[in-house]
N, CA, C and O atoms as a GROMACS GRO file, in nm:
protein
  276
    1UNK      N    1   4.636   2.323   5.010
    1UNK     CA    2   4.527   2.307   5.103
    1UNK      C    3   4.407   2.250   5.027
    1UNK      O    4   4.376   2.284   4.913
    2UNK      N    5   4.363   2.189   5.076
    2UNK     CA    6   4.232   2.099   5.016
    2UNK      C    7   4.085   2.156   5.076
    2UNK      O    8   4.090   2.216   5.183
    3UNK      N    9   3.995   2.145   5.029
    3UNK     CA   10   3.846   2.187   5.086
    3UNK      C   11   3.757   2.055   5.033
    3UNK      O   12   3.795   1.995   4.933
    4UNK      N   13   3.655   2.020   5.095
    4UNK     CA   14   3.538   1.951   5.072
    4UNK      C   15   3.432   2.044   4.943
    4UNK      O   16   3.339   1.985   4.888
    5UNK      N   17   3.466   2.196   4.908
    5UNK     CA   18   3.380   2.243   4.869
    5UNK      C   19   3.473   2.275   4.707
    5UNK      O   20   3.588   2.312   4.686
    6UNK      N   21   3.359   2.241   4.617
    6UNK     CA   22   3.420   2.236   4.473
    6UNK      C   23   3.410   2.315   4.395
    6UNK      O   24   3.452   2.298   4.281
    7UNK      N   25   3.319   2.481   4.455
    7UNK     CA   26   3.331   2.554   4.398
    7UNK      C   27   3.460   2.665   4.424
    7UNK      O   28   3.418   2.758   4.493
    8UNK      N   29   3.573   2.679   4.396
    8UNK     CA   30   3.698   2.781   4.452
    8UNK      C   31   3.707   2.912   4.286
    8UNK      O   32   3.680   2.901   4.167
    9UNK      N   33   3.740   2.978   4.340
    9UNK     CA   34   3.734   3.123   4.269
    9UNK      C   35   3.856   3.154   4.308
    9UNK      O   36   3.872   3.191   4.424
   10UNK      N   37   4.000   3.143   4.194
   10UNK     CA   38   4.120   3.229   4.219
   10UNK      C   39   4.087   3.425   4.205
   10UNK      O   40   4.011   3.493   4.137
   11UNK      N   41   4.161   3.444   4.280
   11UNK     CA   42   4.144   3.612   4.210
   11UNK      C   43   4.235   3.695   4.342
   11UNK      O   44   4.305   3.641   4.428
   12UNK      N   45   4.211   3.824   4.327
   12UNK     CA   46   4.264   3.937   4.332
   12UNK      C   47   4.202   3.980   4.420
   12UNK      O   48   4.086   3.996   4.384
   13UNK      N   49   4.239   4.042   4.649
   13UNK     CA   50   4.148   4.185   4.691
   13UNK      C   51   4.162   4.295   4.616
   13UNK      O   52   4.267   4.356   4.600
   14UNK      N   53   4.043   4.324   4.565
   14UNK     CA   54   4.030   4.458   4.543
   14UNK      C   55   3.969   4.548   4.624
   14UNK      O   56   4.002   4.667   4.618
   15UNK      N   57   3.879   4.506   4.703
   15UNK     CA   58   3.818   4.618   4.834
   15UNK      C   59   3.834   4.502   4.964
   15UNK      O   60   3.839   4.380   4.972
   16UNK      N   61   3.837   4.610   5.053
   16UNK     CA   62   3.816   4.610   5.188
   16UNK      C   63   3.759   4.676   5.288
   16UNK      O   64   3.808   4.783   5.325
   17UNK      N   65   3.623   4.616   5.360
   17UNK     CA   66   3.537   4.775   5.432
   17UNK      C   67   3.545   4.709   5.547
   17UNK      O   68   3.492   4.601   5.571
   18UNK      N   69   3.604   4.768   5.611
   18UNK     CA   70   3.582   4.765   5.783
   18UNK      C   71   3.531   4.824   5.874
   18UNK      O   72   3.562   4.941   5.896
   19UNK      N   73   3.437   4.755   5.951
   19UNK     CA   74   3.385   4.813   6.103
   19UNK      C   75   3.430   4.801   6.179
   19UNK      O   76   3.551   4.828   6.181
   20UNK      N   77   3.372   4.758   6.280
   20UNK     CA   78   3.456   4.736   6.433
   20UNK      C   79   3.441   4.605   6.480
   20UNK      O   80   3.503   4.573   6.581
   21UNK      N   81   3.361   4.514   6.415
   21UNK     CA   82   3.376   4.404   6.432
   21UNK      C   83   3.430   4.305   6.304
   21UNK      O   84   3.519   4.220   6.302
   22UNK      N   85   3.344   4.349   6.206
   22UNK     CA   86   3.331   4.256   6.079
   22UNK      C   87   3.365   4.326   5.986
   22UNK      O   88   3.346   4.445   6.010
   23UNK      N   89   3.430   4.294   5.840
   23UNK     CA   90   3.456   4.367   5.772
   23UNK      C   91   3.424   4.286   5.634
   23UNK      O   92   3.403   4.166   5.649
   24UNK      N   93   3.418   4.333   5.509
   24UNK     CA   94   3.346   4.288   5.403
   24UNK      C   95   3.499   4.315   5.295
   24UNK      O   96   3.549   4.423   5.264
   25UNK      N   97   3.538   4.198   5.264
   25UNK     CA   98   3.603   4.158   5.166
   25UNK      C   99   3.574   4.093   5.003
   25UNK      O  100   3.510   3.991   4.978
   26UNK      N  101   3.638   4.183   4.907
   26UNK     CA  102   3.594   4.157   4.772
   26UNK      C  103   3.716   4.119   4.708
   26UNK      O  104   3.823   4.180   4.722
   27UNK      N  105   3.698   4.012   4.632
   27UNK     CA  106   3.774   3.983   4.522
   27UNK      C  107   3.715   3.991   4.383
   27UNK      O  108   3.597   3.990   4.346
   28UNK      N  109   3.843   3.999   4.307
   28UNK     CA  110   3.796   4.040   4.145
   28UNK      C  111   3.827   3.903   4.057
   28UNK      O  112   3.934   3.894   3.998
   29UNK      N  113   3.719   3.786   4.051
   29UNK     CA  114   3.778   3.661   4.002
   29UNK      C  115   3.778   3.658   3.825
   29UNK      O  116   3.694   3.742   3.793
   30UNK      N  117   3.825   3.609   3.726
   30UNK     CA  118   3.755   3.613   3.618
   30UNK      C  119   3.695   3.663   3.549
   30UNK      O  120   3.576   3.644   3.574
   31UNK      N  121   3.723   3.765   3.412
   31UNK     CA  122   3.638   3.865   3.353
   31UNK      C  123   3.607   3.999   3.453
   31UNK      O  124   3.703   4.040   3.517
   32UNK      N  125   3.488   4.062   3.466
   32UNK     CA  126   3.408   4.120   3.539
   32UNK      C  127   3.360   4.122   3.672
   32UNK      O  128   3.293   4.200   3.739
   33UNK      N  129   3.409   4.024   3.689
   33UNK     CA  130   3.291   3.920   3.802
   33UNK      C  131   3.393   3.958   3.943
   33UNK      O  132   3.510   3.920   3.954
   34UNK      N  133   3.308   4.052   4.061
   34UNK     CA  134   3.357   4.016   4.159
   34UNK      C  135   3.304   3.954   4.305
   34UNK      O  136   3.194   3.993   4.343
   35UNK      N  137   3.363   3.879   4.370
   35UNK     CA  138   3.275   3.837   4.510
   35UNK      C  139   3.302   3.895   4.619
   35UNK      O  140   3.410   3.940   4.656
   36UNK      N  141   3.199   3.893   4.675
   36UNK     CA  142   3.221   3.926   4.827
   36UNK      C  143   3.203   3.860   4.938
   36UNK      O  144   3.099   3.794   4.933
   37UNK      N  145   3.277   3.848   5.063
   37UNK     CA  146   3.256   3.790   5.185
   37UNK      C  147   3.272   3.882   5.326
   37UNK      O  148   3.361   3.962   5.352
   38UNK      N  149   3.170   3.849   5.398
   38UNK     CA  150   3.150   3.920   5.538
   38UNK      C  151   3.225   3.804   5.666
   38UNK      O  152   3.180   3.694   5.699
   39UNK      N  153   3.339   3.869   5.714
   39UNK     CA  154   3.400   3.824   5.856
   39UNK      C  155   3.464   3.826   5.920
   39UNK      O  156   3.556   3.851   5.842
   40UNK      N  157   3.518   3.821   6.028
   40UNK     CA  158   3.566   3.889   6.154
   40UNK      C  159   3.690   3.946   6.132
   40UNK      O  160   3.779   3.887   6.070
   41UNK      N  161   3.706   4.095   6.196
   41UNK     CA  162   3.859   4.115   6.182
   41UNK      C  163   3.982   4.071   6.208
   41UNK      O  164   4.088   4.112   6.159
   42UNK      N  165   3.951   3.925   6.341
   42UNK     CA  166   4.030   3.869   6.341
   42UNK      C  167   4.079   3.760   6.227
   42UNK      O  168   4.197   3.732   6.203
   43UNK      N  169   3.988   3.716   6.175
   43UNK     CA  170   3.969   3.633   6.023
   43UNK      C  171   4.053   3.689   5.924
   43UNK      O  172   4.126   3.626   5.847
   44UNK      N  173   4.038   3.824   5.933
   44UNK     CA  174   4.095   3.912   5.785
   44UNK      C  175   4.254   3.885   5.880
   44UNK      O  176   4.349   3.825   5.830
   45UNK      N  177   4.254   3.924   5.970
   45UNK     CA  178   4.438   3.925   6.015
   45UNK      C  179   4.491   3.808   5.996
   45UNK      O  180   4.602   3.794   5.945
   46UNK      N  181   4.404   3.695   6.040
   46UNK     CA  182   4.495   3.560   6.046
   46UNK      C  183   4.516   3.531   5.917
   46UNK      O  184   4.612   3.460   5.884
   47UNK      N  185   4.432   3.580   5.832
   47UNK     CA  186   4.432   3.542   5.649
   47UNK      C  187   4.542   3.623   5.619
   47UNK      O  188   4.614   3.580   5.529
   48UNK      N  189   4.580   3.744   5.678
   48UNK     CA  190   4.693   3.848   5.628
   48UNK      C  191   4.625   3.898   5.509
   48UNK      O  192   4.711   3.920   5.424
   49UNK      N  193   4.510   3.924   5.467
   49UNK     CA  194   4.438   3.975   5.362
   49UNK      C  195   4.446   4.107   5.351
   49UNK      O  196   4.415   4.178   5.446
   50UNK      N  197   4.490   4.159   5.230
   50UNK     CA  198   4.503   4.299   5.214
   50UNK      C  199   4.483   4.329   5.062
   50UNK      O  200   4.501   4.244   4.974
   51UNK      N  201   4.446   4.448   5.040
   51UNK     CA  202   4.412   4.525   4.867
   51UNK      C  203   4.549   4.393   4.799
   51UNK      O  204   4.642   4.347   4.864
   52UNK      N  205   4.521   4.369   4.683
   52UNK     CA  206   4.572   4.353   4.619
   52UNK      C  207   4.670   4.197   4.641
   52UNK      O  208   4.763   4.149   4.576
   53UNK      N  209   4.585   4.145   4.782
   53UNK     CA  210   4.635   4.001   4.773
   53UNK      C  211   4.574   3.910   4.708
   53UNK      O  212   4.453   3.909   4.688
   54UNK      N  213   4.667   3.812   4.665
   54UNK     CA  214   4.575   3.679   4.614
   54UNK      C  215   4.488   3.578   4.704
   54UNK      O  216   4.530   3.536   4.812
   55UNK      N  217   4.364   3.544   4.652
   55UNK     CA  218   4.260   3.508   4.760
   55UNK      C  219   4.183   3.395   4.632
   55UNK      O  220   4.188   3.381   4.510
   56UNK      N  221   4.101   3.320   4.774
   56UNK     CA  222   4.059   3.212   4.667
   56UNK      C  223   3.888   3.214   4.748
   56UNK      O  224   3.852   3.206   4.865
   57UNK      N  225   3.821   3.227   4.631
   57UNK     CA  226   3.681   3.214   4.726
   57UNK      C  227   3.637   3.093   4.733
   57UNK      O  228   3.648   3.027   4.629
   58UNK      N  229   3.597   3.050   4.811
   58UNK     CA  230   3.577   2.916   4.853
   58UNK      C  231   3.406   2.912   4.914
   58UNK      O  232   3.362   2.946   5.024
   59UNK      N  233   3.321   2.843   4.768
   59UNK     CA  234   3.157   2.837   4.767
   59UNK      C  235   3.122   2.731   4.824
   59UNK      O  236   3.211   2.651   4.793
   60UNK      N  237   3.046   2.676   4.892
   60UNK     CA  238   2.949   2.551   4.965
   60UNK      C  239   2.850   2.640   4.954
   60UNK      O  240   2.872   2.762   4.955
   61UNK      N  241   2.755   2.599   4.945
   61UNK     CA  242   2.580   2.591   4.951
   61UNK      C  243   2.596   2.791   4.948
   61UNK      O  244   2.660   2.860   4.868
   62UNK      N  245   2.535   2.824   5.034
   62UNK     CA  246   2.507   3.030   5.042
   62UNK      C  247   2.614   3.014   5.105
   62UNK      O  248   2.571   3.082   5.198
   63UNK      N  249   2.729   2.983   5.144
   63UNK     CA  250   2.869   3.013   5.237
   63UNK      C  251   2.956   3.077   5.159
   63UNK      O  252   2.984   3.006   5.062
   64UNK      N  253   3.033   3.218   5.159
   64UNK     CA  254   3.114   3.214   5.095
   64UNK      C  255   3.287   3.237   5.177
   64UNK      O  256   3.334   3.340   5.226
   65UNK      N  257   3.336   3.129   5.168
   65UNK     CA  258   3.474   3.153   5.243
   65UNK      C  259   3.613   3.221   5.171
   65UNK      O  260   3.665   3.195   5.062
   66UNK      N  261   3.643   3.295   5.250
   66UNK     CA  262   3.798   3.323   5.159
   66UNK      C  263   3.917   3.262   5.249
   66UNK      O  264   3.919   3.246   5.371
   67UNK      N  265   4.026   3.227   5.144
   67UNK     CA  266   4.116   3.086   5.153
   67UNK      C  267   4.248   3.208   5.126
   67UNK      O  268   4.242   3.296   5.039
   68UNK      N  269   4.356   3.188   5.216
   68UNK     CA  270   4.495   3.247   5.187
   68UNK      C  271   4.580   3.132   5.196
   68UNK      O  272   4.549   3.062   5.292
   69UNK      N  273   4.710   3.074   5.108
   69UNK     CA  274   4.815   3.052   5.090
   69UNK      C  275   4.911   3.077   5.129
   69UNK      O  276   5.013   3.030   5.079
   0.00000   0.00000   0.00000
C-alpha cells in the first residue's frame, strides 16, 4: 500500500482504550518511543487492530493515521 505521506512508523499495538465511540490506539515504534492515535471503533474493526498487532503509523502534518496490512 502506498501513502502520499513520508513519515510511516513500523511497530507493535501495545495499548488499546476504548469508549463508546472512539478509542485511542498506541504503538511501540523504535527504541522507547511510542505513538498514539484517536478513532472510530469502526476504524479499529475494519483495521482488525488488536494488542500485539503489527501497525504502521502513518504522519502528514498533526494527522496521525494507523495503516494495517
Amino acid at each position: 500500500m502506498k501513502y502520499g505521506a513520508r513519515n510511516q512508523l513500523d511497530g507493535k499495538v501495545v495499548n488499546i482504550k476504548k469508549g463508546t465511540l472512539m478509542c485511542q490506539v498506541t504503538i511501540k515504534v523504535k527504541g522507547p518511543v511510542t505513538i498514539s492515535s484517536v478513532m472510530t471503533l469502526d476504524s479499529l474493526k475494519e483495521l482488525k487492530l488488536k494488542k500485539g498487532s503489527h501497525a504502521k503509523a502513518v504522519v502528514k502534518a498533526v494527522n496521525v493515521l494507523m495503516a494495517s496490512e
